[in-house]
C-alpha positions as CSV (number, residue, x, y, z in Angstrom):
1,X,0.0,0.0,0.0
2,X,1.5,3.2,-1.1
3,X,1.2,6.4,1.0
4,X,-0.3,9.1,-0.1
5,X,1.5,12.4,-0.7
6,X,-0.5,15.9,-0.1
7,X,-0.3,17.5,-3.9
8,X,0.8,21.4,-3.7
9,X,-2.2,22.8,-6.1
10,X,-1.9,26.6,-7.0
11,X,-5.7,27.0,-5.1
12,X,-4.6,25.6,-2.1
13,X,-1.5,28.1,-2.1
14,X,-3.6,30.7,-3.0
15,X,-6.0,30.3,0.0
16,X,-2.8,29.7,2.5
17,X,-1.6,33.2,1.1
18,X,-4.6,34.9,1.5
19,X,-5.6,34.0,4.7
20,X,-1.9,35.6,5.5
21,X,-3.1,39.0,3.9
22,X,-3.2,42.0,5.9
23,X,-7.0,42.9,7.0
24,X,-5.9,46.0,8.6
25,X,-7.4,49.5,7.4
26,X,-5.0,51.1,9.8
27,X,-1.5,51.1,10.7
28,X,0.1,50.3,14.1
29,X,2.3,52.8,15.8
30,X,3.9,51.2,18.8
31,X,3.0,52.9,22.1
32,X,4.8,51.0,25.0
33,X,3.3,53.2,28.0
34,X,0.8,53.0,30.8
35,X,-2.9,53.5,30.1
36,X,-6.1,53.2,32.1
37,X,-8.8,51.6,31.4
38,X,-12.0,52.7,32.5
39,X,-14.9,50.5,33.2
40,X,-17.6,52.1,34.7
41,X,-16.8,53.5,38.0
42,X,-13.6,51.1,38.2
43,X,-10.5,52.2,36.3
44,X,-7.4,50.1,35.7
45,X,-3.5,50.7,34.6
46,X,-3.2,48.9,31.7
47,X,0.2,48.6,29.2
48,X,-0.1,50.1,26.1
49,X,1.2,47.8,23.3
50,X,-0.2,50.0,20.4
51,X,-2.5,51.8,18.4
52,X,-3.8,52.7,15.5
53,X,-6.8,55.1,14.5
54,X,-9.1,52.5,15.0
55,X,-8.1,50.4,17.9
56,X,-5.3,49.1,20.3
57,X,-4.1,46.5,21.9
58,X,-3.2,46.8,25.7
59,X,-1.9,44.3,28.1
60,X,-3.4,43.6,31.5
61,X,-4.4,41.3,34.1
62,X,-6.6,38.4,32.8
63,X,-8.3,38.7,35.5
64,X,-9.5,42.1,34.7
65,X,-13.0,42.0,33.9
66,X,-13.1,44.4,31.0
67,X,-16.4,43.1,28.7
68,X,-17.6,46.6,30.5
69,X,-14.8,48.9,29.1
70,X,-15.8,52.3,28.0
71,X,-12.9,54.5,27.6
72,X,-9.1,54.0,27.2
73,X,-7.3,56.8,29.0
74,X,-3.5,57.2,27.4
75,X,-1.5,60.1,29.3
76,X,0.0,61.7,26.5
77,X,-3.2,62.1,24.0
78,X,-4.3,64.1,27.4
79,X,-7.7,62.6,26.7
80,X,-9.9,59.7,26.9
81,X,-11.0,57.4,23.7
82,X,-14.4,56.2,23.8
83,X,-13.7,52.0,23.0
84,X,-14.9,48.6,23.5
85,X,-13.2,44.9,24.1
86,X,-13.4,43.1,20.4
87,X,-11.4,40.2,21.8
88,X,-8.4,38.6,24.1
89,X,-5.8,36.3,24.3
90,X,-4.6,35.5,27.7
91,X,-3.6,39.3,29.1
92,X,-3.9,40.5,25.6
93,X,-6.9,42.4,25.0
94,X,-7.7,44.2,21.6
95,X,-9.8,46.9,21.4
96,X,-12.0,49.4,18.7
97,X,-12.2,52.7,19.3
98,X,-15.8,54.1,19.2
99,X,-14.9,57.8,17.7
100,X,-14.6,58.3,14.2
101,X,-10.6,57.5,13.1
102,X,-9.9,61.1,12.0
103,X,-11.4,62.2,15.2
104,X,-8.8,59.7,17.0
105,X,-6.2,61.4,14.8
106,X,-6.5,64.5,16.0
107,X,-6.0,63.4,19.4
108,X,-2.6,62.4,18.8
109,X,0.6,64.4,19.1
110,X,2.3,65.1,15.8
111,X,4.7,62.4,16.0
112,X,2.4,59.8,15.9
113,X,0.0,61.3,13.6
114,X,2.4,61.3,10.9
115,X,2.2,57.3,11.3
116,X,-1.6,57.1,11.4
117,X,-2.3,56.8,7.6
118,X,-4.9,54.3,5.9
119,X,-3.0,51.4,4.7
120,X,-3.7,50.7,0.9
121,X,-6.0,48.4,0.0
122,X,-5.2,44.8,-1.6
């Protein structure tokens, strides 16, 4: 009885590839600082991973229950960003921002700003 061997077809390379295809609309600017998350009347210091115009993705206590998150609070924007929890992975937690992008744009200091463009479409 012979083995079978898995045959390479370009379809099924195709679909490996474009499951690997970037879905983001926005790009990533690394943060690395303390947040706070506030839920309700409880408010939490978080690590900033990054963020984009559209999200972030903060570190934290699993423990943390955050399905209640309204705001992320990030020292140097000097305001807070209506969000909510979209998912987690252990003390990763990812997160959409509620406001409009450009609105999260204009929130940010010049530095980063400059690194807040669309990404192109593929």
């Amino acid at each position: 009885m012979l083995a079978k061997k898995s045959a390479k077809t370009p379809q099924g390379n195709a679909a490996q590839s474009q499951s690997k295809v970037q879905r983001r609309r926005f790009a990533r600017v690394p943060a690395a600082q303390i947040a706070v998350a506030e839920c309700g009347e409880r408010y939490y210091t978080v690590n900033l991973i990054d963020l984009s115009s559209n999200g972030a993705r903060i570190q934290a206590s699993p423990a943390l229950d955050l399905a209640d998150m309204t705001h992320l609070i990030v020292p140097d924007i000097g305001g807070r960003l209506r969000c909510e929890k979209v998912w987690q992975e252990g003390r990763t937690f990812g997160l959409r921002f509620l406001e409009p992008p450009y609105e999260v744009v204009q929130k940010m200091p010049a530095s980063m700003r400059r690194l807040m463009l669309p990404l192109p479409l593929e």
